[in-house]
N, C-alpha and C positions, 0 to 999 in steps of 0.2 A: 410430460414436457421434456423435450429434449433439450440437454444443458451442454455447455461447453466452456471447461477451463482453460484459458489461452496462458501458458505460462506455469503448468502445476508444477512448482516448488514445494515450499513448505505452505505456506498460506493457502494456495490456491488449489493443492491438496487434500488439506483441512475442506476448505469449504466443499467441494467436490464432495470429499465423503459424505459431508455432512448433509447435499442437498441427494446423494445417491439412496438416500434413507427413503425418497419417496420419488425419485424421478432418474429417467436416463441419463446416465453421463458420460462422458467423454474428456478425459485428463488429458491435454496436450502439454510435452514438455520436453526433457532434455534427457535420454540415457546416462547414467544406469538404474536412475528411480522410475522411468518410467517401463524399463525393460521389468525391471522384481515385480512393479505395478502388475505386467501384464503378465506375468508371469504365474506368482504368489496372493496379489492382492495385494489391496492398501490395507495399514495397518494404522489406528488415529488410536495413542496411547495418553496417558495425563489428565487433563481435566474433564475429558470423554474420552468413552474405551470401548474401541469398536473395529469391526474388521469387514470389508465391504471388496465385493469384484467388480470393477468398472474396465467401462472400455481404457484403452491406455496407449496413447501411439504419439510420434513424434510429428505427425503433418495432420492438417486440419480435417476432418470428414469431412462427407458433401454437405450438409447442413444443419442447424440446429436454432431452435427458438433462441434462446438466449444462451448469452454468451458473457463472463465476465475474465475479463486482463487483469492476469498479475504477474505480468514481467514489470522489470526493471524498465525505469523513468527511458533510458536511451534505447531502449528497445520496441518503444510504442509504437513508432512508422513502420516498423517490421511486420507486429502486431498487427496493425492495421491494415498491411497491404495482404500477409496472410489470412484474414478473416475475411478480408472481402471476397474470397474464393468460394466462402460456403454461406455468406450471405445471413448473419444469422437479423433474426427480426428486432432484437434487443440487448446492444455490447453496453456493459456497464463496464466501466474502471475502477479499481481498487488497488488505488496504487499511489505510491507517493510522489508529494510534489506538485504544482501548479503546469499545465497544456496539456496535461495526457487527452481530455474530451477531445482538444481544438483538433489533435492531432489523429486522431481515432475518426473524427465526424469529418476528415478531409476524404476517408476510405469510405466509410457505413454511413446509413442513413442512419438511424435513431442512436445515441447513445445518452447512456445515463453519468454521472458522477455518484461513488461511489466511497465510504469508510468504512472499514471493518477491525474492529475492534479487538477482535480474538486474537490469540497468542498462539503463534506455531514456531514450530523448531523441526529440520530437515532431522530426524534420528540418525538412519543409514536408509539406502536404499529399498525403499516400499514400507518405510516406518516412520510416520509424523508425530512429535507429539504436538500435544494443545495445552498449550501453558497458562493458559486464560480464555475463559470464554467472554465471550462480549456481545456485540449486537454489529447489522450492518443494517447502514445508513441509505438510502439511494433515492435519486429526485434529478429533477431536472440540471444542467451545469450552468444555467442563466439564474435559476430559482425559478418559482411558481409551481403549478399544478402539472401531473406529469401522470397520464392515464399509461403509459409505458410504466413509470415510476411503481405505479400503483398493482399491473401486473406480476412486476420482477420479483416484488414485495409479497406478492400472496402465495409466489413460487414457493418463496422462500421458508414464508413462514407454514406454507402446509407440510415443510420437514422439520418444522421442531425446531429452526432457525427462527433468533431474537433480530425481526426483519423491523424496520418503519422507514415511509415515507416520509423525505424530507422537504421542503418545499423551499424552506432555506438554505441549500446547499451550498453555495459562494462565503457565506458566513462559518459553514461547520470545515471548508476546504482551507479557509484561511487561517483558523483557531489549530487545525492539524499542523498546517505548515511552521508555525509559530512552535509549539510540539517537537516538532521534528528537525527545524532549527536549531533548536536551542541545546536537543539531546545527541542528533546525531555526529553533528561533529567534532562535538568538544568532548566526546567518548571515546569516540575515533582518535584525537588525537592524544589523549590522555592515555589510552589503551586500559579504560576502567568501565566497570558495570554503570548500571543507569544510575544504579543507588548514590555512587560515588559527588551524584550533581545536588543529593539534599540541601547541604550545606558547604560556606567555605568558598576559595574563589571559582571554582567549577559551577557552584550553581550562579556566580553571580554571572559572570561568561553567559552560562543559558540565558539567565533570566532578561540581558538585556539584550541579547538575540532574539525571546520571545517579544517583547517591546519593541525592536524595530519593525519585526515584522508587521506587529500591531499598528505602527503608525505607516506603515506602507497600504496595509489594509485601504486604514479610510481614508489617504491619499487615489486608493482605489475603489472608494464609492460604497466601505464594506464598513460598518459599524462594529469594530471591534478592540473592546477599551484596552490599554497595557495589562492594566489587572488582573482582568477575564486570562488575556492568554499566558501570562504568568502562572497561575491558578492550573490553568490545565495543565500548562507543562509541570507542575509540581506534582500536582496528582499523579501524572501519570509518571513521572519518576519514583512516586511510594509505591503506584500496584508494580511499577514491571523495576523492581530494587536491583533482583537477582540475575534480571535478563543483560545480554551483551547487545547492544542494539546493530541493526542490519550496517549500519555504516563501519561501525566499528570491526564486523565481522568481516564484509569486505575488506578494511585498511590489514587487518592482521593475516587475510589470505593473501592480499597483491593482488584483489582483482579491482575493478574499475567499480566506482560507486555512482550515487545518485547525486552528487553534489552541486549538478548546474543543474534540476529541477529543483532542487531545495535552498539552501542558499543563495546558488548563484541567479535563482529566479526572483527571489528580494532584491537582490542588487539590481538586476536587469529592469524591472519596472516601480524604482524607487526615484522618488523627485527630490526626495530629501537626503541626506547623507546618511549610510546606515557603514557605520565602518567596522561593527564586530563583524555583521555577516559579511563584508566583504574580505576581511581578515580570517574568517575561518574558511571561504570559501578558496581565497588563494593557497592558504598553508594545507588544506584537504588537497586540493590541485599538485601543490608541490610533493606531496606524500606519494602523488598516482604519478609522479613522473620518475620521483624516485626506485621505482619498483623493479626489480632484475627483470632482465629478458629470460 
């Protein structure tokens, strides 16, 4: 099958390699990882250690079965006007934040929603590591049965990828968002690892950013209790303790984060008052304005 990574960063890297174990692929991304890429080779170091030659180029081929995005939330019309070019038969998202599909299915016909669990970090130039493995999730962006769903999933899993069919995806997209509310920007602002939210007022900050989200949820038709997304936000602040989370990494580079697909997308279809996430989403906001030219 032919694959194609829209976006190979660190993550989208990872996965590449991971799916190049049994199928063609094609790493699209940004110089100068993808130049070593095509150069030297990908290198995937950490919790898998492996070294793989994939195609590696900064504009899209003429085609490819499937296709999965991992740019950045404000970069998905890009993504998507790009990909329409080579037409692939199956874009999945894996990306954070709530509209990437809506926004993706304005270009392409089929697309899936997507989590991916695994842990990557940009080394240098044509070296990933994988700081955790994990599994990717994929199914339809409405929910139900998704015979695309079910191909992308057997791609996957014939490389040794912890692949499954989700049918409830609207549920596992929300319990994310709640996750990554509640870790990303109060990291960000804190300028502290994920651990730092265990305890103490950082987690309480997350905790009831995961809450709002939650009540935004099934103000949005989505069943998903305080608790539950509390729960996962915790967990997932014990496995990834040591990591600096993606929002945090952008606020301490000066580049442009994902904050109006994650908070500021709670705020935007919330009927109820959610004032942490609007308060983390503004003070993230005022960090991206304060950044030198």
């Amino acid at each position: 099958m032919e694959i194609l990574i829209f976006g190979a960063g660190s993550l989208g890297s990872l996965v590449g390699g991971l799916c190049a174990r049994e199928h063609s692929v094609t790493l699209v991304g940004r110089d100068p990882h993808i130049a070593a890429v095509r150069e030297s080779g990908l290198a995937v170091e950490g919790a898998v250690d492996f070294a793989t030659h994939t195609e590696a180029r900064t504009t899209v081929p003429e085609r490819a079965d499937l296709a999965f995005v991992t740019v950045k939330s404000f970069d998905t019309p890009a993504a998507g006007r790009a990909l329409a070019d080579c037409d692939p038969e199956i874009t999945c998202s894996l990306q954070n934040g709530l509209g990437n599909e809506e926004l993706l299915a304005a270009q392409l016909d089929t697309v899936l929603a997507g989590i991916c669990t695994y842990g990557a970090r940009l080394a240098s130039p044509g070296r990933v590591e994988c700081t955790g493995i994990g599994e990717i999730a994929l199914g339809a962006p409405d929910g139900g049965s998704s015979a695309a769903a079910e191909r992308a999933v057997e791609a996957l899993q014939s490389a040794d990828i912890d692949a499954v069919h989700d049918d409830g995806m609207p549920k596992r997209l929300w319990r994310k968002l709640a996750v990554n509310a509640g870790i990303n920007p109060t990291t960000a602002l804190a300028g502290v690892e994920n651990g730092a939210l265990a305890d103490g007022p950082l987690h309480d900050v997350a905790s009831e950013a995961a809450r709002e989200v939650a009540r935004v949820a099934r103000e949005q038709g989505i069943e998903l209790a305080e608790g539950e997304a509390v729960a996962a936000l915790e967990s997932v602040v014990e496995a990834t303790a040591r990591n600096t989370s993606s929002m945090a990494q952008d606020v301490e580079a000066g580049t442009k984060t994902e904050i109006d697909a994650i908070n500021g997308a709670v705020v935007d279809r919330a009927e109820s008052r959610v004032p942490v996430n609007r308060t983390l989403a503004a003070l993230v906001r005022a960090r991206e304005r304060g950044y030198p030219d």
